[in-house]
Backbone as CSV, one residue per row, in Angstrom:
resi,resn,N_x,N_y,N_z,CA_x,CA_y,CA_z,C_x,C_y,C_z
1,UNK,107.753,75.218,81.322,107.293,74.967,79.947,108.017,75.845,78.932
2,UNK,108.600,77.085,79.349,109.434,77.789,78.292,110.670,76.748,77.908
3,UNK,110.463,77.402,76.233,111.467,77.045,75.352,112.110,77.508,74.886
4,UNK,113.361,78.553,75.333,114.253,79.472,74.656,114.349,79.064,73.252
5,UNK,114.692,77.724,72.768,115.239,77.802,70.952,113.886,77.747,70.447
6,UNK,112.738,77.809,70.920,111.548,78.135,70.263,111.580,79.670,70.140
7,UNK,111.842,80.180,71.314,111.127,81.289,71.184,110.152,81.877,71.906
8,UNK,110.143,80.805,72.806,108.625,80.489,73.686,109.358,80.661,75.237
9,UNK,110.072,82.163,75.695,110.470,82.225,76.708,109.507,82.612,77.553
10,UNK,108.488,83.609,77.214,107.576,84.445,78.073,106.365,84.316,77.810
11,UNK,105.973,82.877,78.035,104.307,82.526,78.062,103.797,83.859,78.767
12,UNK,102.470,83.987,77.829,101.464,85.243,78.523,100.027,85.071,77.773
13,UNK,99.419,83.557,77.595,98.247,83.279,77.511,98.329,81.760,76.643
14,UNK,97.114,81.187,77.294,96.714,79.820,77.059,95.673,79.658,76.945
15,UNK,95.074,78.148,75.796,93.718,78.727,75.599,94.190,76.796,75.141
16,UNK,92.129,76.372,75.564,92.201,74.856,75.086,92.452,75.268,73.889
17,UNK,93.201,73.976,72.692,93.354,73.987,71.702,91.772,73.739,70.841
18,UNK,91.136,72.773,70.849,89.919,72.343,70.746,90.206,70.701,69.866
19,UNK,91.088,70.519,70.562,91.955,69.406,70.185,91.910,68.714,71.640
20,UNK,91.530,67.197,72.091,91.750,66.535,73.274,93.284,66.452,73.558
21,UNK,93.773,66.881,74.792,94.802,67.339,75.522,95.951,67.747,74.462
22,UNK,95.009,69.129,73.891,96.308,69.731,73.020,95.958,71.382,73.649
23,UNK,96.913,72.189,74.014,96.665,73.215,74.312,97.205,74.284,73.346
24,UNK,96.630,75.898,73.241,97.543,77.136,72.548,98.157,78.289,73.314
25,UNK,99.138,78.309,72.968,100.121,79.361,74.191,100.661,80.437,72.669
26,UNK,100.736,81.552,73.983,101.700,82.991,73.311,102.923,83.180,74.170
27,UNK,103.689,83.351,73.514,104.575,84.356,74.104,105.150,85.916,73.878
28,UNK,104.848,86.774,75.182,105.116,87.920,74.319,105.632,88.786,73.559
29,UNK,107.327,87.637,73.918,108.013,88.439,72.719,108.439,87.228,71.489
30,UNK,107.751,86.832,71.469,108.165,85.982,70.143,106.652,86.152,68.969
31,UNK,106.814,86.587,67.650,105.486,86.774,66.433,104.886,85.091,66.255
32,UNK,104.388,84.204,67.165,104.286,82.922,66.081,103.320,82.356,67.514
33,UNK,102.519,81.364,67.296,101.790,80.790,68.192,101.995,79.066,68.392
34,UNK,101.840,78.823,69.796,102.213,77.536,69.747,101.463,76.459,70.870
35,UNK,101.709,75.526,70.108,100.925,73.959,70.568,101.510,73.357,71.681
36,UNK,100.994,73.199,73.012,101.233,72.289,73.876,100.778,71.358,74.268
37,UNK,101.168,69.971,74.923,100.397,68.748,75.120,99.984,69.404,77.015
38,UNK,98.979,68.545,77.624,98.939,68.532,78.901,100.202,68.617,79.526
39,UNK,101.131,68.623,79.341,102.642,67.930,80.112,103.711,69.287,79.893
40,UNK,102.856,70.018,79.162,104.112,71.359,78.681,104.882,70.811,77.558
41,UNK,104.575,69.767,76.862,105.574,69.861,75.665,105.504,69.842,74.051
42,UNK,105.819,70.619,73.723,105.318,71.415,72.483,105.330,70.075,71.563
43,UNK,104.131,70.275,71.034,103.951,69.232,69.895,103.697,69.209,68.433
44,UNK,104.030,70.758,67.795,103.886,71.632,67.133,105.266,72.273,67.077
45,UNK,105.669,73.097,65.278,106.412,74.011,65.359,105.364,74.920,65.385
46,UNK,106.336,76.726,66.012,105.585,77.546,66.316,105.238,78.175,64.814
47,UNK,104.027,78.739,64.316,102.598,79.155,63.247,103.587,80.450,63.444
48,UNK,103.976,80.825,62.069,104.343,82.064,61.701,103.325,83.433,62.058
49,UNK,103.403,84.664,62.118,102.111,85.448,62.799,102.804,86.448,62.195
50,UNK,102.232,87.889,62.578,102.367,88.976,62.462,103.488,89.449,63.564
51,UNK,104.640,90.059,62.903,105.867,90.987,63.319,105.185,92.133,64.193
52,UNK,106.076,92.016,65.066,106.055,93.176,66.376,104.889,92.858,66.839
53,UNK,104.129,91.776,66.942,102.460,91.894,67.441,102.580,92.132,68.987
54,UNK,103.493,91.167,69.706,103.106,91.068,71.094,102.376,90.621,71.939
55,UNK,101.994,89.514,71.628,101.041,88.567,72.344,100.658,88.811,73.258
56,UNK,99.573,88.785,73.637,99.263,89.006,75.569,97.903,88.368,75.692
57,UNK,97.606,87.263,75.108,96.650,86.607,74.966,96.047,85.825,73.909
58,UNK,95.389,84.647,74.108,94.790,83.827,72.970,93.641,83.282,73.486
59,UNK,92.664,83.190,72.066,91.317,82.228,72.806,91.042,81.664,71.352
60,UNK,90.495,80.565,71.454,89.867,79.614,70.795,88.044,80.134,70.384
61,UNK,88.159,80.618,68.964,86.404,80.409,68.801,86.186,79.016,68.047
62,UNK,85.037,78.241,68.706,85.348,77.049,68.173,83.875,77.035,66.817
63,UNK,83.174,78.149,66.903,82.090,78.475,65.976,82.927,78.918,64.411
64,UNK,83.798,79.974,64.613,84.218,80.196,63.508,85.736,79.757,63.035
65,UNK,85.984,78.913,63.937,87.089,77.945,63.363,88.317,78.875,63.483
66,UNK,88.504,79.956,64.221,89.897,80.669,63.964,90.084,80.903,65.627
67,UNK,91.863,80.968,65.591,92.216,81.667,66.910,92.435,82.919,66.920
68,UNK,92.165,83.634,68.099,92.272,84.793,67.967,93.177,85.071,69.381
69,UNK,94.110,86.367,69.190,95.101,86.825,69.634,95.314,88.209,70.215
70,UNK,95.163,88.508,71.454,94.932,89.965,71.504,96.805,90.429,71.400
71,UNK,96.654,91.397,70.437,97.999,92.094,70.301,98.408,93.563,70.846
72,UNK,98.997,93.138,71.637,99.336,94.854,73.102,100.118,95.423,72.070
73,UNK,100.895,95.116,71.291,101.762,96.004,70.318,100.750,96.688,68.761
74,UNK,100.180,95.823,68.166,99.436,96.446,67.332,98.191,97.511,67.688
75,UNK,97.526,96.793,68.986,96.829,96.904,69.728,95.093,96.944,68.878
76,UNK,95.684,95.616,68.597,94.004,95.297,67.751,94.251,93.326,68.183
77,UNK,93.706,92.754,67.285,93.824,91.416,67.248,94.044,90.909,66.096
78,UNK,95.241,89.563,66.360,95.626,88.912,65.677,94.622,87.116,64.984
79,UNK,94.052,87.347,64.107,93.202,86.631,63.565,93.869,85.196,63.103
80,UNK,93.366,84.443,63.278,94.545,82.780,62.682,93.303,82.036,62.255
81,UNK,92.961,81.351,60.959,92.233,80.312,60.506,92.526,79.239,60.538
82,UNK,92.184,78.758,61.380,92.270,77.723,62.211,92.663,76.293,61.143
83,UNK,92.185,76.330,60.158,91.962,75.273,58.755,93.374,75.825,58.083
84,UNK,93.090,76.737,57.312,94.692,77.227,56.406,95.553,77.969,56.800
85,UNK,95.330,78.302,58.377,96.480,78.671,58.649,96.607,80.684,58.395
86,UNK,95.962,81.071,57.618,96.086,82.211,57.576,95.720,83.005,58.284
87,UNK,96.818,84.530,58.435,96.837,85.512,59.550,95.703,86.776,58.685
88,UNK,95.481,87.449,59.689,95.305,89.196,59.376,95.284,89.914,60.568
89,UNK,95.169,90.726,60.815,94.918,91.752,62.438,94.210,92.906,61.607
90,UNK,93.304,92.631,62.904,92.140,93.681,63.001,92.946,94.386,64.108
91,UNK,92.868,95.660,63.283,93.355,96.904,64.786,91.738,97.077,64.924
92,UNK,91.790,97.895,66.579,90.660,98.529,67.253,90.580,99.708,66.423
93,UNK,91.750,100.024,66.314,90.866,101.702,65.274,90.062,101.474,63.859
94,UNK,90.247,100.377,63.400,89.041,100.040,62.301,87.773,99.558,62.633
95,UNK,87.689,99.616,64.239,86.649,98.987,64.380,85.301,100.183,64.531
96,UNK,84.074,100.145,64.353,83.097,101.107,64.292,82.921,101.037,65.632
97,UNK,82.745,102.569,67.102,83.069,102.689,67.971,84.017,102.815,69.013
98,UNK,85.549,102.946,67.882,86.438,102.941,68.526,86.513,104.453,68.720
99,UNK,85.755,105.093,68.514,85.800,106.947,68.979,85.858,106.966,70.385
100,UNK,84.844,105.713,70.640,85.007,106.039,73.077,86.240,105.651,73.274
101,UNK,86.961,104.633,72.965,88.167,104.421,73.660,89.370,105.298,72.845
102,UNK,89.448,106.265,71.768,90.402,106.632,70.818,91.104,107.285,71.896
103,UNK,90.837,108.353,72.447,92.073,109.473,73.560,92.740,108.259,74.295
104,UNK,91.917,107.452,75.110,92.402,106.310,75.669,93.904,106.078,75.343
105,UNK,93.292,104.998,74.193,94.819,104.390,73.879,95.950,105.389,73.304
106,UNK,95.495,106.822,72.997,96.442,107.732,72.301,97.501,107.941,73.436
107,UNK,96.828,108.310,74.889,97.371,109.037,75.619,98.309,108.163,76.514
108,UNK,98.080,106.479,76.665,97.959,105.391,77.929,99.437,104.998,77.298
109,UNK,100.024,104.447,78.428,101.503,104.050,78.105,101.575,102.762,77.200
110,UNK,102.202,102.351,76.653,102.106,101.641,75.511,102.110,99.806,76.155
111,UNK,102.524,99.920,77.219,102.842,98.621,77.989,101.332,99.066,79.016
112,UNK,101.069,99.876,78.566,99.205,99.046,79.775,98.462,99.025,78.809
113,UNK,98.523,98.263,77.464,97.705,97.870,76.301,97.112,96.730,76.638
114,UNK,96.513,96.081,75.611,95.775,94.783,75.541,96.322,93.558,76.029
115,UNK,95.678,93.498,77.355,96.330,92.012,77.747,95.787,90.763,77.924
116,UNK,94.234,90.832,77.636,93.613,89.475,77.513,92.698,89.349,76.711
117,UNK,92.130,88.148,76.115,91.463,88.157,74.946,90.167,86.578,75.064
118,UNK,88.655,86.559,75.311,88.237,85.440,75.590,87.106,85.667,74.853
119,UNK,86.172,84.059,74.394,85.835,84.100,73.274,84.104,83.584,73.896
120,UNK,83.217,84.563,73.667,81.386,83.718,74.099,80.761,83.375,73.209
121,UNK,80.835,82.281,72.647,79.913,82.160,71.004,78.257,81.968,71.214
122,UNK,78.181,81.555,72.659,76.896,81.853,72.679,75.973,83.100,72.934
123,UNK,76.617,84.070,73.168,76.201,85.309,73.733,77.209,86.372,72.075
124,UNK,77.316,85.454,71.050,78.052,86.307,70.423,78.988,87.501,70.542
125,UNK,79.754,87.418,71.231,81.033,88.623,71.698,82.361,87.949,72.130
126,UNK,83.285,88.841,71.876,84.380,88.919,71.954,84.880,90.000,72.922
127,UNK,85.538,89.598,74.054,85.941,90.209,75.144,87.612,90.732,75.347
128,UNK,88.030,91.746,75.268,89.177,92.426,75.415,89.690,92.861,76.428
129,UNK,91.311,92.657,77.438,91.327,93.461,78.480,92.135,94.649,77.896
130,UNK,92.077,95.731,78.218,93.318,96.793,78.752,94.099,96.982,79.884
131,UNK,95.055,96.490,80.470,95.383,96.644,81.326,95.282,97.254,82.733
132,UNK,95.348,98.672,82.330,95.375,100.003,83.362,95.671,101.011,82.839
133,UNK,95.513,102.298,83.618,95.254,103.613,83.554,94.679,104.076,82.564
134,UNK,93.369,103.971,82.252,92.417,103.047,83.429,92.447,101.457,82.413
135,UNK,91.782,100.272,83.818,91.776,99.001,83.100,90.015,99.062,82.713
136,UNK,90.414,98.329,81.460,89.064,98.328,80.593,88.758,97.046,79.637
137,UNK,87.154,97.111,79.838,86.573,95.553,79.556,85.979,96.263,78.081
138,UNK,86.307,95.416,76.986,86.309,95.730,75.822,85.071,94.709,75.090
139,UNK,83.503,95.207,75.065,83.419,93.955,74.449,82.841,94.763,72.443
140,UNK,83.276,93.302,72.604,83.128,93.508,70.731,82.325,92.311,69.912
141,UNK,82.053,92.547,68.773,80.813,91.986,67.871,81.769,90.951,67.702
142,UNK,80.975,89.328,67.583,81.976,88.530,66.867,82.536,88.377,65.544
143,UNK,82.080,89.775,64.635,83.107,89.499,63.453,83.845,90.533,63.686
144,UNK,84.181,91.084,64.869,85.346,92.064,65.112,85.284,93.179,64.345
145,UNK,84.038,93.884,64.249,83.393,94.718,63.182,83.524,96.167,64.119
146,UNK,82.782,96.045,65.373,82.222,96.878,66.166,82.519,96.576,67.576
147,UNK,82.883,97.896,68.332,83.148,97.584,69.685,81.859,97.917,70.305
148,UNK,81.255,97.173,71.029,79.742,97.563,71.680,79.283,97.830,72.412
149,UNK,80.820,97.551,73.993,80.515,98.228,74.974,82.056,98.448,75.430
150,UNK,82.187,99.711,76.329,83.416,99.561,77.588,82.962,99.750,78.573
151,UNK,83.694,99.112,79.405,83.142,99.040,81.031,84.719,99.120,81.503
152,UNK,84.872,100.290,82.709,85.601,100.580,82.860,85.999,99.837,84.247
153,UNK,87.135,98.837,84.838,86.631,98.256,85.605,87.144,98.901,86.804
154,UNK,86.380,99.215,87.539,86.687,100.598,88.698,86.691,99.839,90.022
155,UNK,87.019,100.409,91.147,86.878,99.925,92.837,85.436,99.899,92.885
156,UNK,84.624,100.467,92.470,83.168,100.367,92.612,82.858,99.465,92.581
157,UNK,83.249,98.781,91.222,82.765,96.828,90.687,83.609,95.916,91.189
158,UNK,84.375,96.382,92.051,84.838,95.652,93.036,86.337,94.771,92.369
159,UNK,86.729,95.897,91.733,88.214,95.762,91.374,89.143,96.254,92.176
160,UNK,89.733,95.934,93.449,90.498,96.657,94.692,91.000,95.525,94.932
161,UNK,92.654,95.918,95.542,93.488,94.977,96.607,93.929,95.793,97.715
162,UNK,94.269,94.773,98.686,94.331,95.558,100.135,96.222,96.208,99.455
163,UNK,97.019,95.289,99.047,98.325,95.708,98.755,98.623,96.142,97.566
164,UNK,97.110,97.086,96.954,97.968,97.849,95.437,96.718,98.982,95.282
165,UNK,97.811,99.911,95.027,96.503,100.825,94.607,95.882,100.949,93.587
166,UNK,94.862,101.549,93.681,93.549,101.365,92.256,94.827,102.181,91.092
167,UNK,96.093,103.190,91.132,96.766,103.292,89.913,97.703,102.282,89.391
168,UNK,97.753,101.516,90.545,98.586,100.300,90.156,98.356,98.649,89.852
169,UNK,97.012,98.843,90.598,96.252,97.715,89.842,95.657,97.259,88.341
170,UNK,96.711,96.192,88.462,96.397,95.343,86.890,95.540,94.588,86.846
171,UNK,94.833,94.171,85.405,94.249,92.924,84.534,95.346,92.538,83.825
172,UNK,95.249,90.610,83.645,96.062,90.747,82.790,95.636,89.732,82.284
173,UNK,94.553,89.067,82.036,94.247,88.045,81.724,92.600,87.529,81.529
174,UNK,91.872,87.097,80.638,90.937,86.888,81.376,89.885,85.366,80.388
175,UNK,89.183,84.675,81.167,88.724,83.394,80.223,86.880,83.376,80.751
176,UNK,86.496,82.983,79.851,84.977,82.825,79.774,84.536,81.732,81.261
177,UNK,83.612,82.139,81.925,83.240,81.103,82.442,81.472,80.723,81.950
178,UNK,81.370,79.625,81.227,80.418,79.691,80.016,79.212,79.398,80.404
179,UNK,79.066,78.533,81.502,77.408,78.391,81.698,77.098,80.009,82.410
180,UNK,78.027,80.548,82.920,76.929,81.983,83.442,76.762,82.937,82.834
181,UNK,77.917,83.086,81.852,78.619,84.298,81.026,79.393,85.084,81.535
182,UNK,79.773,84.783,83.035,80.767,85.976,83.568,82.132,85.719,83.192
183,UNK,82.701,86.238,83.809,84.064,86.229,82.987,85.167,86.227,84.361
184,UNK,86.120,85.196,84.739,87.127,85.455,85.369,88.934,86.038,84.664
185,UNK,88.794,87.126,85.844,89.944,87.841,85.413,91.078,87.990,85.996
186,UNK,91.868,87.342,85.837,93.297,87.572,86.873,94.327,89.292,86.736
187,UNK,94.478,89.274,87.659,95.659,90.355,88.018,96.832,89.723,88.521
188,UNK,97.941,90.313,87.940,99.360,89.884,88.260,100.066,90.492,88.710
189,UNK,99.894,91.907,89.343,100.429,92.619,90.130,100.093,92.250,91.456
190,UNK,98.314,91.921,91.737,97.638,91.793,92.970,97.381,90.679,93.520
191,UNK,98.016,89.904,91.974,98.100,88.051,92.562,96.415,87.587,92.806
192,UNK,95.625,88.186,92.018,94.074,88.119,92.731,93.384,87.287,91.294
193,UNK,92.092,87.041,91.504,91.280,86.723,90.597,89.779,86.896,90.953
194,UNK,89.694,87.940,89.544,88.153,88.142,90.070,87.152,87.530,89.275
195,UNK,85.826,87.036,89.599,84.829,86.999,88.641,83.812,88.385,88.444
196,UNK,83.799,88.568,87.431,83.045,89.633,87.269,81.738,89.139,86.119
197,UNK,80.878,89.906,86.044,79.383,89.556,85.352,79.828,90.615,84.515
198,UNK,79.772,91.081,83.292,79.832,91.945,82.580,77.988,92.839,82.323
199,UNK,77.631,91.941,82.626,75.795,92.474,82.483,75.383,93.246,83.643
200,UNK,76.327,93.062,84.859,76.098,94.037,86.170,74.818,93.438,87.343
201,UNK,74.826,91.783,87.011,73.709,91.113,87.565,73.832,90.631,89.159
202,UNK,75.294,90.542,89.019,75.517,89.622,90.162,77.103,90.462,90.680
203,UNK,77.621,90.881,91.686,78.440,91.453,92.164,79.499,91.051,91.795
204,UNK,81.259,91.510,91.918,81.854,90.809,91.543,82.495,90.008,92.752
205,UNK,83.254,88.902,92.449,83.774,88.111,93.815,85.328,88.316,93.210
206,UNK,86.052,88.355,94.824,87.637,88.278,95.058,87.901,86.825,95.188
207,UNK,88.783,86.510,94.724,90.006,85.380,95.467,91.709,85.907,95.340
208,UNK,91.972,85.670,96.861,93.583,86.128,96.257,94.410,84.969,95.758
209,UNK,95.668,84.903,95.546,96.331,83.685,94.719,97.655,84.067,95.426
210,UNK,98.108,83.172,96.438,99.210,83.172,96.397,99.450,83.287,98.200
211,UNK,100.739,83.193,98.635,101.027,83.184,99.903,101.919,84.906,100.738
212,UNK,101.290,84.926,102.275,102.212,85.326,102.409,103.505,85.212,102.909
213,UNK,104.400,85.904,103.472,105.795,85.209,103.812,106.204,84.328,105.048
214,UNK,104.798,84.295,105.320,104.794,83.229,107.047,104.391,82.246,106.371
215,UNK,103.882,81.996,104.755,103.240,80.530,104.620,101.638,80.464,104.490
216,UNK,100.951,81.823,105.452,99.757,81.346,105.155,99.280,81.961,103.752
217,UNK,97.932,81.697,103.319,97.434,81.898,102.535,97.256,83.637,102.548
218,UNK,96.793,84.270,101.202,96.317,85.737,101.757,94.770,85.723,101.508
219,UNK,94.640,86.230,102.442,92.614,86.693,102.664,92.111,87.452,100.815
């Protein structure tokens, strides 16, 4: 589905459009967001955005009519009105509560920033990943006012792979699953996907993704 003369070399999040078989993709090094049909083919020029943002995620709120964009380079979110088209970014440091995560992001390498971004309009929140060292579940108010909780996602909650260690294990992704409220989260280092409950109700579950070099599946 990449489109070098777009710009659109390094897809790194997809989100329904809220459009029947229209989808929204980022790429992370290109500032602009873009429209795909079911088939991978852009049906849209790419929506001008905010310089140096860095995409590493998009989700659809379909309550307040805008897309939203988690930006690993600004390291806040990139706001889109869905109707006129207009941008702004909310950084995390304007947000009220960003004092728990402030040393965090001061100290953390600049590439284990914000890499996924998913949207609960019924449970009102907005969900953020951080990558690693350490990876962290970000949730926030839906007018992106206030951060309200972090949950740090540890081997305890059952964030572990047999082939990566807890300093090298990533999030990099993550989408609502809406009738329960939990949230599935992929890793792309560990090739895994977890569901996790953010409320701490129900344990989290593994699946791995992918093969090993004999063909079979991995446990």
């Amino acid at each position: 589905i990449a489109d070098k003369s777009l710009g659109f070399s390094e897809p790194s999040g997809l989100s329904l459009a809220g459009v029947a078989g229209q989808l929204l993709s980022v790429s992370d090094d290109t500032a602009a967001l873009f429209q795909l049909d079911l088939n991978g083919a852009h049906t849209t020029a790419p929506k001008a955005s905010i310089d140096n943002a860095d995409f590493e995620g998009i989700a659809l709120d379909p309550v307040g009519n805008r897309i939203l964009s988690a930006s690993e380079g600004a390291a806040g979110i990139v706001v889109v009105d869905a109707h006129s088209g207009d941008v702004s970014l909310v950084s995390l440091s304007d947000m009220d509560g960003y004092k728990a995560v402030k040393r965090i992001f001061k100290v953390s390498d600049p590439n284990d920033g914000l890499e996924g971004i998913a949207v609960d309009p019924e449970r009102d929140r907005v969900f953020l990943l951080k990558e690693k060292r350490p990876r962290l579940l970000l949730e926030l108010s839906m007018d992106l006012t206030e951060i309200l909780r972090v949950t740090e996602l540890t081997p305890a909650l059952g964030f572990v792979d047999d082939d990566q260690s807890d300093r090298h294990l990533d999030v990099s992704g993550l989408t609502l699953d809406a009738p329960t409220g939990c949230l599935w989260i992929v890793s792309d280092r560990a090739e895994r996907l977890f569901l996790f409950d953010p409320e701490g109700n129900s344990e989290t579950r593994s699946y791995a993704l992918g093969w090993l070099d004999d063909g079979k599946p991995r446990e």
